[in-house]
GUVOTI-214257 format. One record per residue (C-alpha): x, y, z; residue number from 1. Coordinates in steps of 0.5 Angstrom, whole numbers, plus 500, padded with zeros to 3 digits. Each point is the difference from the previous one (the first is absolute). Last residue first. Layout:
# residues N
+-----+-----+-----+-----+
!   x !   y !   z ! pos !
+-----+-----+-----+-----+
!   X !   Y !   Z ! NUM !
...
+-----+-----+-----+-----+
//
This chain:
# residues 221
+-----+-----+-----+-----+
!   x !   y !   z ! pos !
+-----+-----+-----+-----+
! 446 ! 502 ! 454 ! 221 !
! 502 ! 498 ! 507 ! 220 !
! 507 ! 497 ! 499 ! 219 !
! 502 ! 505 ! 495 ! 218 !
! 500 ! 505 ! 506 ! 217 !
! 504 ! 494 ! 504 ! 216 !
! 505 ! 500 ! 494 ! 215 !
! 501 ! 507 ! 499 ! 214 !
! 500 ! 501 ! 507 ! 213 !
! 506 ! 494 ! 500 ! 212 !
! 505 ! 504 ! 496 ! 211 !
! 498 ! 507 ! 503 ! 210 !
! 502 ! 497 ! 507 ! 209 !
! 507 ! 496 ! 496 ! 208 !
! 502 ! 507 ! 497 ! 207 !
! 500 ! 505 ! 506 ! 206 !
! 503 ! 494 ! 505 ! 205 !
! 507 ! 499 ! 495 ! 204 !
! 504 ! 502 ! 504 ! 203 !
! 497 ! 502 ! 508 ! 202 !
! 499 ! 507 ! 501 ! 201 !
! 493 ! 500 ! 502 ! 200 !
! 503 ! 496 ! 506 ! 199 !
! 494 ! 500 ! 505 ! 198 !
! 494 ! 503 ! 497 ! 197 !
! 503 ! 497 ! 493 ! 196 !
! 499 ! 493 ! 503 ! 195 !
! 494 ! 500 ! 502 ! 194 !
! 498 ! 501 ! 493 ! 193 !
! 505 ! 495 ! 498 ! 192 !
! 498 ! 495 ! 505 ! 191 !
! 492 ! 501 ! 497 ! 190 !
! 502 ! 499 ! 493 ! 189 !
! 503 ! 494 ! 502 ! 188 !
! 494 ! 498 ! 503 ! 187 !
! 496 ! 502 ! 494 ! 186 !
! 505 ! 495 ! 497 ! 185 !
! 499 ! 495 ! 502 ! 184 !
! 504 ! 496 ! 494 ! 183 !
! 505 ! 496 ! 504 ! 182 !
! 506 ! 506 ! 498 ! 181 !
! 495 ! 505 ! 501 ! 180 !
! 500 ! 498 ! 508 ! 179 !
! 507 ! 497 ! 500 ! 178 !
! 502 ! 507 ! 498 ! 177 !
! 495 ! 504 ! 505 ! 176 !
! 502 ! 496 ! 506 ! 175 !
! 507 ! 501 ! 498 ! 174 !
! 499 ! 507 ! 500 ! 173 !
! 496 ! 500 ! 506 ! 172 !
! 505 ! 498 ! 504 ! 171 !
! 505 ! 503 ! 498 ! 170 !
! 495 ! 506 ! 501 ! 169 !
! 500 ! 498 ! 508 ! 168 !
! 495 ! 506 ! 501 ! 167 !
! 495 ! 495 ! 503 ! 166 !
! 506 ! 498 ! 505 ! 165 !
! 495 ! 494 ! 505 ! 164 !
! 495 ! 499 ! 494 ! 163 !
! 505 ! 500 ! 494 ! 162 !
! 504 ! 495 ! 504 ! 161 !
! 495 ! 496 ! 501 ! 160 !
! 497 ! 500 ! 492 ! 159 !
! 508 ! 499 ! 498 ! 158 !
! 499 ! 493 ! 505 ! 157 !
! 495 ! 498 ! 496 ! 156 !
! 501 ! 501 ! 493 ! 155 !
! 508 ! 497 ! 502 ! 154 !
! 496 ! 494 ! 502 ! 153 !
! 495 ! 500 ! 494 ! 152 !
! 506 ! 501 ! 494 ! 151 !
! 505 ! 495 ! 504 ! 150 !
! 505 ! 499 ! 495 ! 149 !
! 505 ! 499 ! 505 ! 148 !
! 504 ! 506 ! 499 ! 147 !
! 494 ! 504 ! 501 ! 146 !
! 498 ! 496 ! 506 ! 145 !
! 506 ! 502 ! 503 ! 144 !
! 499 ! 507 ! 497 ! 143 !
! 493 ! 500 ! 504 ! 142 !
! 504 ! 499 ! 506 ! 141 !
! 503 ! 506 ! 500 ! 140 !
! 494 ! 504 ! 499 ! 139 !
! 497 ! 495 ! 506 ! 138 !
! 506 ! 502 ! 505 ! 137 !
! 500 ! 508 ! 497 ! 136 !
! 494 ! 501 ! 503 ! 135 !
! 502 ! 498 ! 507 ! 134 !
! 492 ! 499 ! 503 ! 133 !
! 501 ! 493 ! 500 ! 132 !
! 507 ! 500 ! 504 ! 131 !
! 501 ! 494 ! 503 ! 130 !
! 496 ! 495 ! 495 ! 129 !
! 502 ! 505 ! 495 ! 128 !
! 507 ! 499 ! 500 ! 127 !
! 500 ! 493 ! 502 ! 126 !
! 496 ! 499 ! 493 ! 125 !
! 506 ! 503 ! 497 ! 124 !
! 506 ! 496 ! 503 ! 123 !
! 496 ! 495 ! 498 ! 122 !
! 499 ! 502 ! 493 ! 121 !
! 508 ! 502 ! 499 ! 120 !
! 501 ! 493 ! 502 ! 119 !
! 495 ! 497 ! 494 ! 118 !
! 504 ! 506 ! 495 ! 117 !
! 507 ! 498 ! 501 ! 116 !
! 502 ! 504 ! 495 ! 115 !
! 506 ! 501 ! 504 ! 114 !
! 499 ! 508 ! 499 ! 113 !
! 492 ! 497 ! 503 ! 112 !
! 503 ! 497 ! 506 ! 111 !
! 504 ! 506 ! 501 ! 110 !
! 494 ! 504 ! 501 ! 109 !
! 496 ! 496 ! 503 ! 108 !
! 506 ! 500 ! 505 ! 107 !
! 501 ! 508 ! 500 ! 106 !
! 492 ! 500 ! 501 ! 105 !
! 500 ! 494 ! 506 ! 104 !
! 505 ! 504 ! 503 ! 103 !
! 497 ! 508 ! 500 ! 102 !
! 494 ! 496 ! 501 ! 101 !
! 502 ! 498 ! 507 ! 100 !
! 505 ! 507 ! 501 !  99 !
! 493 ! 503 ! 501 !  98 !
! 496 ! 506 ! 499 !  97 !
! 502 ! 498 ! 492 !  96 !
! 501 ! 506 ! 495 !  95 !
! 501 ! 498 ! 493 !  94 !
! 493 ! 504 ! 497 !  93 !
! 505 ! 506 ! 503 !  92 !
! 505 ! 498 ! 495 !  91 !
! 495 ! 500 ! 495 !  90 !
! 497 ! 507 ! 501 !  89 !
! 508 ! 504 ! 500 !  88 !
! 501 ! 496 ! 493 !  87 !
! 493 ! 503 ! 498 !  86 !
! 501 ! 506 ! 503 !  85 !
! 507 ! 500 ! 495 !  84 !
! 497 ! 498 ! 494 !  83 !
! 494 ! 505 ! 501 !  82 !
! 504 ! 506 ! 497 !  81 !
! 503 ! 497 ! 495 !  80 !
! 494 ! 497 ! 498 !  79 !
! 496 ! 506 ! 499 !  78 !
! 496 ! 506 ! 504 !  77 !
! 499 ! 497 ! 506 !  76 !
! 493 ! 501 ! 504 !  75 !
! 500 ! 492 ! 501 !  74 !
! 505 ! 499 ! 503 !  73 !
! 501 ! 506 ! 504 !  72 !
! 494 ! 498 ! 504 !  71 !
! 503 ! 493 ! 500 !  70 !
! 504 ! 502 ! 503 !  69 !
! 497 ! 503 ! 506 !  68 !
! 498 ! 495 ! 502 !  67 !
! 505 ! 496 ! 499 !  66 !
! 503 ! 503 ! 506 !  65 !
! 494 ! 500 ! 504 !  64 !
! 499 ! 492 ! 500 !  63 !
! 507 ! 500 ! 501 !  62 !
! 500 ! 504 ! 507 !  61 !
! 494 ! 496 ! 502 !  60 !
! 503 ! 493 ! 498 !  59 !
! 506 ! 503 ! 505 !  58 !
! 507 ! 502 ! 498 !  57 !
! 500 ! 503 ! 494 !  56 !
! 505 ! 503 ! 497 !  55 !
! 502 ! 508 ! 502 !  54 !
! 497 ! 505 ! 496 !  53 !
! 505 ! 505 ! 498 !  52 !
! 498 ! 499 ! 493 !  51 !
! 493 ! 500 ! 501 !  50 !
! 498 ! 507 ! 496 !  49 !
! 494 ! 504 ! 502 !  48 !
! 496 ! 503 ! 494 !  47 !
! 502 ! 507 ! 498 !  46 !
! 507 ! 498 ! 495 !  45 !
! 495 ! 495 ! 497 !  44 !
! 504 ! 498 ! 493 !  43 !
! 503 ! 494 ! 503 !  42 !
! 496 ! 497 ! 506 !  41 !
! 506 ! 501 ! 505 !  40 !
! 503 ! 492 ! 500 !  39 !
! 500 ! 495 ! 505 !  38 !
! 507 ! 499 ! 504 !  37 !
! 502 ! 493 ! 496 !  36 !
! 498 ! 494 ! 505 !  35 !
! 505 ! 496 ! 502 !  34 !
! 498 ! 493 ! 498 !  33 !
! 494 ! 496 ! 504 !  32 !
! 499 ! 493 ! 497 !  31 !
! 506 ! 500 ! 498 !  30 !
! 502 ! 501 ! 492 !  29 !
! 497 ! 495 ! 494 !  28 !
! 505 ! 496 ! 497 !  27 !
! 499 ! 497 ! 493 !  26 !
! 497 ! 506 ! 499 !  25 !
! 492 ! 502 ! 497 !  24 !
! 496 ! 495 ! 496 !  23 !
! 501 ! 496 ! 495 !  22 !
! 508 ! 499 ! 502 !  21 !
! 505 ! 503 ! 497 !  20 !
! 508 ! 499 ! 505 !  19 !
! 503 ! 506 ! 503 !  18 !
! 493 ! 502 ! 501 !  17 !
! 500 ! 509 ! 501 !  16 !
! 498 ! 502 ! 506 !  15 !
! 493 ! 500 ! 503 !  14 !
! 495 ! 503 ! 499 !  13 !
! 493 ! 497 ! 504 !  12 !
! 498 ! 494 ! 498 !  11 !
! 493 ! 498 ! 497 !  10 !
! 501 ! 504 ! 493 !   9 !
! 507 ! 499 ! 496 !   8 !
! 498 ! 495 ! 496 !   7 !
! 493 ! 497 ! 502 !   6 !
! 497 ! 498 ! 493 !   5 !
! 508 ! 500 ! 496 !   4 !
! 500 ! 493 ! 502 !   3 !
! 494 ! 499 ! 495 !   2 !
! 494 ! 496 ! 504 !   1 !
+-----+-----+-----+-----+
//
């Protein structure tokens, strides 16, 4: 599978890579980085805004928070409005209800910098045995089967993110490339489309789903 498959799509925004690697930075940030106060829904003076909310201190909270945004990111008019609520998601995907995983995510972290891919695993595999309704631990986790040409695996664990987090659109992007990436491409096409309800403002979503409808239309005849 081509690297350029799962570029970019299971971790969350990061900074920039001091080094270019196939998939994301060289050094991804903690586990649990300050979260960017999150944006007013630009465009929606009348809509209840949350940059004065404070950062979630309880699952409940978080799961409230990105809630709501996820409601403004769906309804953003264009990219540039939906970046920023897309950052303030991924950071959220990062929370941890415990300094355990925060390690052990800042450790596989670092074991993947490394390119220790084999530790980066174990650290991984610890994260989702301690937490198994953690959905970033089997995201993150699909990236080290990534990184080891781990098609199945990394398959797997996306599909348990996406069950846990439905709206994990990182998730779902990189469900959807390696799906139409493999030739299944009514699946491809299903990812995408349960894409554009989450993020429909992710590059390049509007051409890849005309793209496979044409090809699942032919398909049929």
């Amino acid at each position: 599978m081509a690297p350029a498959v799962f570029a970019a799509v299971a971790f969350a925004a990061e900074p920039a890579p001091a080094e270019p690697s196939p998939h994301g930075p060289s050094a991804p940030p903690p586990v649990q980085p300050d979260l960017p106060n999150a944006p007013v829904a630009p465009g929606n003076p009348g809509r209840p805004g949350l940059a004065n909310a404070p950062l979630p201190s309880t699952p409940a909270e978080r799961t409230k928070l990105l809630s709501n945004l996820y409601a403004y990111l769906a309804t953003a008019e264009d990219d540039k409005q939906a970046a920023p609520i897309a950052q303030a998601i991924e950071r959220l995907w990062l929370f941890a209800d415990s300094d355990t995983i925060g390690v052990l995510m800042d450790r596989g972290a670092k074991a993947i910098a490394d390119k220790d891919y084999d530790l980066g695993l174990r650290f991984m595999d610890a994260v989702v045995d301690l937490a198994p309704d953690y959905a970033e631990g089997w995201n993150r986790r699909a990236y080290v089967h990534f990184l080891r040409n781990d098609v199945e695996r990394m398959v797997g664990d996306l599909r348990r993110c996406l069950a846990l987090e439905p709206n994990h659109f990182r998730a779902l992007e990189g469900l959807a490339q390696v799906m139409r990436e493999t030739g299944q491409k009514k699946a491809a096409l299903k990812a995408y489309e349960r894409l554009l309800e989450v993020h429909p403002n992710t590059p390049g979503l509007q051409d890849a789903i005309k793209e496979l409808s044409r090809d699942v239309d032919g398909q049929k005849t």
